[in-house]
N, C-alpha and C positions, 0 to 999 in steps of 0.2 A: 241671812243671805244678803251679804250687796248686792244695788243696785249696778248695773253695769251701765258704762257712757253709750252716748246714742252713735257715735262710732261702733263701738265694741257689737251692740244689739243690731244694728243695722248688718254690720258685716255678719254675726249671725241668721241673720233673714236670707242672705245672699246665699250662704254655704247650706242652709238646709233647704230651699227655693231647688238648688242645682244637685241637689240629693235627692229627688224623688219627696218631698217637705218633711223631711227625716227631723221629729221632734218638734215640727213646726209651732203646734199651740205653744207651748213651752216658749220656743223662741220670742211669740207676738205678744205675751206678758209681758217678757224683758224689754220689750220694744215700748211696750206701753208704759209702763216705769218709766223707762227713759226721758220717752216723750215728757210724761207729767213730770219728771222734774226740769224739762225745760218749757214748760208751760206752752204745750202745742199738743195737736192732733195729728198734725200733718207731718209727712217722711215723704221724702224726695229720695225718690231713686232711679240709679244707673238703668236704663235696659241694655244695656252692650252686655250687664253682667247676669242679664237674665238665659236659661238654656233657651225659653220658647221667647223671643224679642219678635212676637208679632203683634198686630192686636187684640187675636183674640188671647192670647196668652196673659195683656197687658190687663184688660180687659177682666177678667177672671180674675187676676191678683189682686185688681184694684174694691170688686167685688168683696173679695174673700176678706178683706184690710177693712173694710167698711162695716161688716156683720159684724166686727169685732173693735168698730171705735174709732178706728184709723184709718184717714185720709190719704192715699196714697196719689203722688204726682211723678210725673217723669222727666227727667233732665232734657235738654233739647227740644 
C-alpha cells in the first residue's frame, strides 16, 4: 500500500466528513501516514468545506482527530 500525499488524505477527510464519515477510520490512518511523513501532528482544515461549519460541529471533529493523534486547526 502507498502512502498517499497529505493533499490526496486530507481531501479524503473532507469527502468522507460530508458522507455521513463513510469509511472514516480508514481515511484518518492515511492521514496519519501522511502527516508522519511530513513530520507533524497537526492538519489544517477548511470549514466552508465542512456540512455542519458551526462550533459544535468544529468542536466534535477537533475531539474525534485528537483521540486519534491529530491535531486538528481551522483556517480563518
Amino acid at each position: 500500500m502507498s502512502t498517499l500525499s497529505l493533499e490526496e488524505a486530507t481531501e479524503a477527510i473532507y469527502i468522507s466528513v460530508n458522507n455521513d464519515n463513510d469509511n472514516i477510520e480508514e481515511h484518518v490512518e492515511n492521514l496519519k501516514a501522511a502527516l508522519s511523513a511530513e513530520g507533524t501532528k497537526e492538519i489544517e482544515i477548511d470549514p466552508e468545506r465542512l456540512n455542519y461549519n458551526n462550533r459544535a460541529g468544529r468542536k466534535m471533529m477537533q475531539s474525534f482527530f485528537k483521540k486519534r493523534g491529530i491535531i486538528v486547526k481551522f483556517k480563518g
